[in-house]
C-alpha positions in Angstrom: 15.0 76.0 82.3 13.1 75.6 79.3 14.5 74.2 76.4 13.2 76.7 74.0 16.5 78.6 75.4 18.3 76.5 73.1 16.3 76.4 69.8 17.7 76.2 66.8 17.0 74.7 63.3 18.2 70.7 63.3 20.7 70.2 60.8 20.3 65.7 60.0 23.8 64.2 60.9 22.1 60.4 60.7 25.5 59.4 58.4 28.4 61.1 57.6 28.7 63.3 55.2 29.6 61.0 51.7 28.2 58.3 53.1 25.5 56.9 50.2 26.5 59.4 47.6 27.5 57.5 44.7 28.1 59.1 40.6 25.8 57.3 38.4 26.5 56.5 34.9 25.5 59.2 32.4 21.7 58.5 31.7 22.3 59.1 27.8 24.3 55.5 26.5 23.8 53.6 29.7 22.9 50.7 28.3 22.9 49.3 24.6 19.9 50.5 22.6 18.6 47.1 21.5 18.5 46.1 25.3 14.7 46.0 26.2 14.7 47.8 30.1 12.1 45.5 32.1 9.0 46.9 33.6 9.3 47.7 37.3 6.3 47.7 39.6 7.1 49.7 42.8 4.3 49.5 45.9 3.6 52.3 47.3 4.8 56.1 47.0 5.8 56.9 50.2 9.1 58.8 50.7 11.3 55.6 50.1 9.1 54.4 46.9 8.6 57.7 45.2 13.1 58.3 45.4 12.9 54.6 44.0 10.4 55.1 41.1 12.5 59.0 40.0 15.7 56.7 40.0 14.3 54.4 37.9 12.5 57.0 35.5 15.8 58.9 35.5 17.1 55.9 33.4 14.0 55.6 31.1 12.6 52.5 33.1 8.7 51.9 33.3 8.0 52.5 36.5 4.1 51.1 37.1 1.8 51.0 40.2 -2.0 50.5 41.3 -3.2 53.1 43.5 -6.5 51.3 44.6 -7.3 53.1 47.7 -4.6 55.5 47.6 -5.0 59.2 48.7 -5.3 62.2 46.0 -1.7 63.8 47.7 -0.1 59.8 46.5 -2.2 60.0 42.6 -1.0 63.6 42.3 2.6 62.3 43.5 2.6 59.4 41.2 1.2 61.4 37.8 3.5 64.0 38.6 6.6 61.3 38.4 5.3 59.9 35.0 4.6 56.8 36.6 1.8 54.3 34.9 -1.3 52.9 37.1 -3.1 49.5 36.2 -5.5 47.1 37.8 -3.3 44.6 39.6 -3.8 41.7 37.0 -2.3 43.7 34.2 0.3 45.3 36.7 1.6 41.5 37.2 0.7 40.8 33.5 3.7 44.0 32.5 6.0 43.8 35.4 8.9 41.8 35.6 10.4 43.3 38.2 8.0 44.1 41.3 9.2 46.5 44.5 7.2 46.0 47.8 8.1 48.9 49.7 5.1 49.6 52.3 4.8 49.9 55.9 5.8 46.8 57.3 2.2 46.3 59.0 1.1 46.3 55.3 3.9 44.1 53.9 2.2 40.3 53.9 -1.5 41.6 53.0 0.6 43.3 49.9 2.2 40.1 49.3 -1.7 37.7 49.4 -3.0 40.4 47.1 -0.1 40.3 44.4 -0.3 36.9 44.4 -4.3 36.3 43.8 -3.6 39.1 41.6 -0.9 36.8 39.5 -2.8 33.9 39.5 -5.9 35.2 38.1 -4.0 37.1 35.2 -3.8 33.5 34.0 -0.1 33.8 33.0 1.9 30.5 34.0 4.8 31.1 31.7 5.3 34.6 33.0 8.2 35.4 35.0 8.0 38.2 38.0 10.4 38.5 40.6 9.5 39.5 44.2 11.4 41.7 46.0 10.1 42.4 49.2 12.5 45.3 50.8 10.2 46.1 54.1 11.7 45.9 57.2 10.5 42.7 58.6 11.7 39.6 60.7 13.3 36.3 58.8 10.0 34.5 59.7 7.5 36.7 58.2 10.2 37.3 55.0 9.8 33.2 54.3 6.2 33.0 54.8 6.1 36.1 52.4 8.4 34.1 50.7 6.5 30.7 50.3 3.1 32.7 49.8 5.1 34.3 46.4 6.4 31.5 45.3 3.1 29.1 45.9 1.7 31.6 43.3 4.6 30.6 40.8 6.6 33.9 41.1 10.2 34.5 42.1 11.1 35.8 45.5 14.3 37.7 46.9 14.2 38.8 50.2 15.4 42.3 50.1 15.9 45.1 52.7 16.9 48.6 52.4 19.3 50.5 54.5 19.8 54.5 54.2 17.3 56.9 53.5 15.6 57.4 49.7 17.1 58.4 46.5 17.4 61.8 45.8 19.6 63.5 42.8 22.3 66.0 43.6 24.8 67.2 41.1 27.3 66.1 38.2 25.3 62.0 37.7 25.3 62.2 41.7 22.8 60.5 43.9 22.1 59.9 47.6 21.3 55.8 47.7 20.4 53.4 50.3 22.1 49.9 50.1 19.5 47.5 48.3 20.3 44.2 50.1 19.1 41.1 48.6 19.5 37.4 50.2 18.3 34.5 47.8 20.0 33.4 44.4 22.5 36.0 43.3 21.1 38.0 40.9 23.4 38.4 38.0 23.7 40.6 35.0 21.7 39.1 31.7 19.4 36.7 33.7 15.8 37.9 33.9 15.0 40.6 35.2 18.6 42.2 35.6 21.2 44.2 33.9 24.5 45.3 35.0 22.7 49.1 34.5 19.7 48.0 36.7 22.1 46.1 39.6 24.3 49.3 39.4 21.7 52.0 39.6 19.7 50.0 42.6 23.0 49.5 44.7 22.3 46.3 44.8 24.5 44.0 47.5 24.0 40.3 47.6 23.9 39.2 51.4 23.2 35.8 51.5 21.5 32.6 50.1 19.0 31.9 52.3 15.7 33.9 52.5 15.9 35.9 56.2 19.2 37.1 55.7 18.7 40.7 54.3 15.7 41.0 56.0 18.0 40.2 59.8 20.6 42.4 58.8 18.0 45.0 58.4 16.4 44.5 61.6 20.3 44.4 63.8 20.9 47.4 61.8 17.8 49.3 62.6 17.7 48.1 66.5 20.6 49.5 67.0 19.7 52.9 65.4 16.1 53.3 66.2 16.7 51.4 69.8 18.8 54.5 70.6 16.1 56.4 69.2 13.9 55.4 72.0 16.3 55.8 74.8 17.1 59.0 73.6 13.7 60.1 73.4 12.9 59.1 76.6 16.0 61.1 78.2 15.1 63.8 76.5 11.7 64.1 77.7 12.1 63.2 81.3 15.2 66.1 81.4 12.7 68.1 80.0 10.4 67.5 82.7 13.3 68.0 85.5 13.9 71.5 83.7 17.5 69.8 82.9 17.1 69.2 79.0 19.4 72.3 78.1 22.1 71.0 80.8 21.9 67.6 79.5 22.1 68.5 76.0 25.2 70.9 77.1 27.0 68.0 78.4 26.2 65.2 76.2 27.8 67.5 73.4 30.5 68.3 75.8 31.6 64.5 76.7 29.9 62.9 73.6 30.9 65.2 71.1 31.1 62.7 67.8 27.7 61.0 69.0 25.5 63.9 70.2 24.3 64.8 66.5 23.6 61.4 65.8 21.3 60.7 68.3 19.6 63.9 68.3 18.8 63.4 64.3 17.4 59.6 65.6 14.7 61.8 67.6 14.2 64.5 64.7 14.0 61.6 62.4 11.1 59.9 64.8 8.7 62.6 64.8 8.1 61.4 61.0 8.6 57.9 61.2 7.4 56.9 64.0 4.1 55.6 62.4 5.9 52.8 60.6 8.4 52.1 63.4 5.6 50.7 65.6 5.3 47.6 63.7 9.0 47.2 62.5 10.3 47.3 66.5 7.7 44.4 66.9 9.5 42.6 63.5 13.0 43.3 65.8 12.0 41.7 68.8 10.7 38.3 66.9 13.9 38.2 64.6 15.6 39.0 68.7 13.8 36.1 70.2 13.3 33.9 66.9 16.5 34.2 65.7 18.8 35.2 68.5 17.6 33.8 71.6 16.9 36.4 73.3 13.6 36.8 75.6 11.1 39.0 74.7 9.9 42.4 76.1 12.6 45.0 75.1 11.3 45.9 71.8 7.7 45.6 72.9 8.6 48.5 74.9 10.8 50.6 72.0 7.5 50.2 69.9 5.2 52.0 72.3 7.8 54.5 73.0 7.2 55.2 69.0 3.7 55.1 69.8 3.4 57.4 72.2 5.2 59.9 69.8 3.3 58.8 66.2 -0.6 58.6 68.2 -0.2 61.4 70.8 1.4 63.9 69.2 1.0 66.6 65.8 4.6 65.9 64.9 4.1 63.9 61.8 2.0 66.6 60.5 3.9 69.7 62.0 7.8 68.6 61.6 9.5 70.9 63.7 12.9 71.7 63.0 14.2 72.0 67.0 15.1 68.8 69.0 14.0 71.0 72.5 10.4 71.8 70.5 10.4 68.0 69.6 11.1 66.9 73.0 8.3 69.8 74.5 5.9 68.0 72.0 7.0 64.5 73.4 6.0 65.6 76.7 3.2 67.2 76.0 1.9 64.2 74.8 3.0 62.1 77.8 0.7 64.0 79.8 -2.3 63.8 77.3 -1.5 60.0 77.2 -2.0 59.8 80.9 -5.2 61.8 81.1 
């Protein structure tokens, strides 16, 4: 039976329904009018970066960004949003606040260029805090870490959990956490306000550099792991003719659980791309930090492959879990050709 029996339009049931939604203060008197706002450097404008950066602008932050290499789709994105581009040295030279938020493949070549980029601005006396929020292992996090700091800026290893900002009604928005491990940041020391800690749902995690950046990868291992076992169900049900029979039953005895791993595999078909590299971040933070031999994750990751480099789902985004899966498995078979 195919499973194009059972289309129908996926409706994303990743968290519950409030979960994330949190009423921001009114924009208009948020903060005390003789209170400079601190200049915030966000890297890049993906999906994540881009619900960052309208946050921010929603509150009357600068927002700036370099967009060196960047594709027109990104500038017209980042224009659009009001956002300013520099050359990196006067981007560090502004900023006091800077946001790494790039694939995590990209994440410690950001970090070497923001750095050179600091140190030739010839600015000793200026302060710029780090925040890496890419979702990395504890070891790559503190050589990040020492390569920031070497260059005489501040570091806070940071992750992000939940998907990007986005505005709803009545001072509404739909956050992700912001976790931060390193000294507490605290309203009044540089760059922070009780506005900017409340309007990035910040949550302290921990002292020591690795610990937002391990909570992020247990988190996401447990999510995206299921992901990839769910994915490969799917597909080899597919293949048996069984995918509408299995999805009958795993609704029927899993009723609670069923929508939440079908939006992991409608989620994939977009994300997949950066998941390659962060499954390979959960299987060093598994064996570096946990004990654990290698080899699982290795595995996870090229079940993410198989779906970001043999398939058209990035670019198509289908809206039915059974055309997802027919796409999967269509790919399979061009993967083994």
């Amino acid at each position: 039976m195919s499973s194009t029996n059972i289309r129908r339009k996926h409706v994303d049931r990743t968290f519950a329904p409030d979960i994330g939604i949190r009423t921001l203060p009114p924009v208009e008197g948020s903060m005390p009018s003789n209170s400079p706002k601190p200049t915030i450097a966000v890297m890049s404008f993906g999906e994540m970066g881009t619900g960052i950066a309208t946050l921010l602008k929603k509150y009357s932050y600068q927002v700036v960004t370099n967009l060196d290499g960047r594709s027109a789709k990104t500038k017209a994105r980042v224009e659009a949003l009001g956002v300013k581009c520099l050359p990196l040295t006067e981007l560090v030279a502004e900023a006091s606040l800077f946001l790494s938020v790039v694939p995590p493949a990209e994440a410690h070549e950001l970090a070497e260029t923001i750095a050179r980029a600091f140190q030739e601005s010839k600015l000793p006396s200026r302060e710029l805090t780090y925040l890496d929020l890419n979702a990395m292992s504890p070891d790559l996090s503190r050589r990040i870490g020492q390569t920031i700091t070497s260059a005489g800026m501040s570091f806070l290893d940071g992750a992000l959990l939940g998907f990007p900002p986005r505005e709803l009604e009545n001072n509404a928005w739909f956050q992700p956490a912001m976790l931060l491990a390193g000294p507490k940041p605290t309203a009044g020391s540089s760059p922070w306000s009780e506005e900017l800690l409340g309007i990035l749902n910040i949550r302290h995690v921990g002292h020591d550099f690795g610990a937002a950046s391990g909570l992020k990868t247990c988190f996401s291992a447990i999510y995206k792991g299921q992901s990839a076992v769910a994915i490969q169900a799917y597909t080899t049900a597919e293949s048996l003719g069984v995918l509408p029979a299995l999805r009958e039953h795993m609704t029927e005895y899993f009723p609670t659980s069923t929508p939440i791993i079908e939006s992991s595999i409608f989620n994939a078909q977009r994300k997949a791309y950066r998941w390659i590299k962060e499954m390979d971040e959960i299987e060093d933070t598994f064996a570096k930090e946990g004990g654990w031999d290698r080899d699982l994750f290795h595995g996870v990751s090229k079940v993410f492959g198989v779906v970001a480099e043999k398939t058209e789902l990035r670019k198509e985004n289908k809206e039915d879990v059974g055309d997802i899966t027919a796409e999967i498995c269509a790919g399979l078979r061009r993967k083994s050709i």
